[in-house]
C-alpha positions in Angstrom: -7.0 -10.2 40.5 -10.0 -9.2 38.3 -11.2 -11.5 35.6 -10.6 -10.3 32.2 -13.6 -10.3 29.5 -12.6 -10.6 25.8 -15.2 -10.2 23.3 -14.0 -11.5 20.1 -15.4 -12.6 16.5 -15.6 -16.7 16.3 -14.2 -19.6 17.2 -10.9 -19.0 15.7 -10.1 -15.8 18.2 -11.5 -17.9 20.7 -9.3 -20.4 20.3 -6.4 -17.6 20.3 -7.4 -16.3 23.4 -7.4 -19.7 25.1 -4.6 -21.2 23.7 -1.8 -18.1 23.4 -3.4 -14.9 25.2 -4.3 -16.6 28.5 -1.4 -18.7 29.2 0.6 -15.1 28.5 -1.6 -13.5 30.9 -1.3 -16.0 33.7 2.4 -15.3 34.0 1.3 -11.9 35.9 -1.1 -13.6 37.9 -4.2 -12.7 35.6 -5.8 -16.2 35.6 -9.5 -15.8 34.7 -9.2 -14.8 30.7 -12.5 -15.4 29.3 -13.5 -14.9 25.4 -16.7 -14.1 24.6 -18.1 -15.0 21.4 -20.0 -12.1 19.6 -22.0 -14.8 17.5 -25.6 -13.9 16.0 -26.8 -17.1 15.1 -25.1 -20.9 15.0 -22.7 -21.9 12.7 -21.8 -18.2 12.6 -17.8 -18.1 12.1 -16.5 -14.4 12.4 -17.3 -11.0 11.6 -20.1 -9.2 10.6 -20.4 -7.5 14.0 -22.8 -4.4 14.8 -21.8 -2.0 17.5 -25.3 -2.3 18.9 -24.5 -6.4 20.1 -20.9 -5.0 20.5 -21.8 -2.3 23.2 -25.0 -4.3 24.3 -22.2 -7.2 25.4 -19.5 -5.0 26.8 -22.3 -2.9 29.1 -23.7 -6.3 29.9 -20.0 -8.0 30.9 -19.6 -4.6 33.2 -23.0 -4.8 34.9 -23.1 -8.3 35.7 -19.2 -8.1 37.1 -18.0 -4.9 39.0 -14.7 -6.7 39.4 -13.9 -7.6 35.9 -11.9 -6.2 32.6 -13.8 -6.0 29.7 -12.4 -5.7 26.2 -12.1 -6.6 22.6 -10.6 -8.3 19.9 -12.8 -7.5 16.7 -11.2 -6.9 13.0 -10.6 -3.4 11.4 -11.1 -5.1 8.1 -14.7 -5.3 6.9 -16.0 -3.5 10.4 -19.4 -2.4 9.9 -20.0 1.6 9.4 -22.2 1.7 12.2 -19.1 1.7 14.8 -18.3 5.2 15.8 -16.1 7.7 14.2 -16.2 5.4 11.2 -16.4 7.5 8.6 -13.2 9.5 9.7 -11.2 10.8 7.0 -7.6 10.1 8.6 -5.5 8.8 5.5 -3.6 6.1 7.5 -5.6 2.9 8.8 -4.2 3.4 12.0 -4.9 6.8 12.7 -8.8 5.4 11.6 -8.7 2.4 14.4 -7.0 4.6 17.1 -10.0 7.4 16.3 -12.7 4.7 16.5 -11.5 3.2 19.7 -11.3 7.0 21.4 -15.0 7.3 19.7 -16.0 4.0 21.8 -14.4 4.7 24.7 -16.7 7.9 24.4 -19.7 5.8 24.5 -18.8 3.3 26.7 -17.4 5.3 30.0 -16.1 2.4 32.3 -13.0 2.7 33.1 -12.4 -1.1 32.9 -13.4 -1.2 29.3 -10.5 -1.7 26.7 -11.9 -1.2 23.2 -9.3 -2.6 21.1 -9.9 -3.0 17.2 -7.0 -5.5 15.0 -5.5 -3.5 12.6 -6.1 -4.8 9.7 -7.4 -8.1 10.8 -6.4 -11.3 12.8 -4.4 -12.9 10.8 -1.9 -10.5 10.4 -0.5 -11.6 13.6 0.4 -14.8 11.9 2.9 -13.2 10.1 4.7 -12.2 12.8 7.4 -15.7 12.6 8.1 -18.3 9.8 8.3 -21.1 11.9 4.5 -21.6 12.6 4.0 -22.2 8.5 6.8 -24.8 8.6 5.0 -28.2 9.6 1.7 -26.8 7.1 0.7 -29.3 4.5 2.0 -28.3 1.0 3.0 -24.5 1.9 4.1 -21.9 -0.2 7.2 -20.9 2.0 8.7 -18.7 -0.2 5.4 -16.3 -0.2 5.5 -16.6 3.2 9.3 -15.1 3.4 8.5 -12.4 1.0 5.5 -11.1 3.5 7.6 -11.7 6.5 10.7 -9.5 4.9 8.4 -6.8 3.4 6.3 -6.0 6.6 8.7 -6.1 9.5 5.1 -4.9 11.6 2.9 -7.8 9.8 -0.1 -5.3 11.4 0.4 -3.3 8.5 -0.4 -6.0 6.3 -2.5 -4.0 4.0 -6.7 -4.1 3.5 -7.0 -4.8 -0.2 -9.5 -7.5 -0.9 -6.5 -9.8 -2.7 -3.8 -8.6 -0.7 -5.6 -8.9 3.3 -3.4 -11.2 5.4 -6.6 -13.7 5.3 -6.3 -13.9 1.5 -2.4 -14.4 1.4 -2.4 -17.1 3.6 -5.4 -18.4 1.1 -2.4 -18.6 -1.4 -0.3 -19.7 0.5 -1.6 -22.9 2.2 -3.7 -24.7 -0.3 -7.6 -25.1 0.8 -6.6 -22.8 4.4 -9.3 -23.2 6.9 -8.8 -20.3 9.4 -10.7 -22.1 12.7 -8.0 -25.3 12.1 -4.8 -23.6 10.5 -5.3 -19.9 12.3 -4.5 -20.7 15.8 -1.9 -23.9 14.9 0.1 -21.2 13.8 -0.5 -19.3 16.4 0.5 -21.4 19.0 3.6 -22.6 16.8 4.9 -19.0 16.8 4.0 -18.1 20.2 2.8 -15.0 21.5 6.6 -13.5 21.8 7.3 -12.7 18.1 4.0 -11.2 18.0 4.5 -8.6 21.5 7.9 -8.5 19.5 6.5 -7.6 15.8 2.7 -6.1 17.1 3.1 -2.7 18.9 -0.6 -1.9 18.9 -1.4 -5.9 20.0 1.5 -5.4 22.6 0.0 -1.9 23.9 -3.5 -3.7 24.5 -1.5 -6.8 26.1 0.1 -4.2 28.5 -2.8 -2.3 29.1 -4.5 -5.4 30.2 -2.2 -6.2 32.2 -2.0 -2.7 34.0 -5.6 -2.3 34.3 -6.0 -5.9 35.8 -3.5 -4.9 38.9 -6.0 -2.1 39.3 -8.2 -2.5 42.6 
């Protein structure tokens, strides 16, 4: 079974990957799930990513191991124009992320190379179950019901500045620190309500699975 590469943002996808992706994976015999940080300098948390160290890593992860997977897990939200087919002028976000992942895969060739983008942004997953807010100090429940009920695909959590799932769950868990409360939640709600909720995070899942069987 090929090992599978993930390039992701920071320590909190990291942590993700470790704790809720991998144990998912292992359960079709894909046991090698690495993440690999994109960081530019220490202390670096997320984001901020060029598609010069993004393709620079991914053509370095395929060079250094024929038998491997390689792929992402970067944020639509606040992506940096330099990614291709950026500047599309599709009116829905997802029509935007699906034409910049076709404009990578143009770029980068290899057929074991996944280039998947998180519409809008990590934390939208989150809001995929109630339960992993529950045990949170001091939570705003009721806020997050009302996000829960009004985006039964909590992917489509919207990109406003005040409105991103990263600045809801700012108002809704007082002083939220994504690297500590991000994957607690996470792991809380386990990775079936998200495959459940998540049709573009289950498609990548699958397709990771598919192309891992691969010889």
């Amino acid at each position: 079974m090929r090992t599978v590469y993930i390039m992701v943002e920071g320590p909190t996808e990291e942590e993700f990957i470790n704790s809720v992706v991998a144990p998912y994976l292992k359960n079709y015999g894909i046991v090698n799930i690495l993440p690999i940080g994109l960081e530019t300098s220490p202390g670096f948390t997320g984001g901020d990513i060029s598609f010069k160290r993004y393709r620079l890593n991914a053509e370095n992860l395929l060079l250094s191991d024929p038998n491997s997977i390689v792929t992402s897990l970067i944020d639509y939200y606040e992506l940096r124009s330099d990614f291709p087919g950026f500047d599309t002028s599709y009116p829905l976000a997802v029509d935007r992320v699906n034409h910049i992942e076709h404009q990578i895969s143009s770029i980068i060739t290899d057929k074991r190379f996944i280039p998947y983008i998180q519409l809008h942004e990590f934390e939208g997953l989150l809001f995929s179950d109630i339960k992993g807010f529950q045990d949170m100090p001091k939570v705003h429940m009721g806020r997050v019901q009302y996000v829960i009920n009004h985006y039964p695909n909590p992917e489509r959590i919207n990109d406003g500045p005040d409105t991103t799932p990263a600045a809801r769950l700012k108002t809704i868990i007082p002083r939220y620190r994504k690297p500590f409360h991000g994957p607690i939640i996470a792991i809380t709600n386990g990775i079936g309500s998200i495959l459940d909720k998540c049709p573009r995070f289950k498609n990548w899942i699958d397709l990771i699975i598919q192309k891992a069987k691969v010889p």
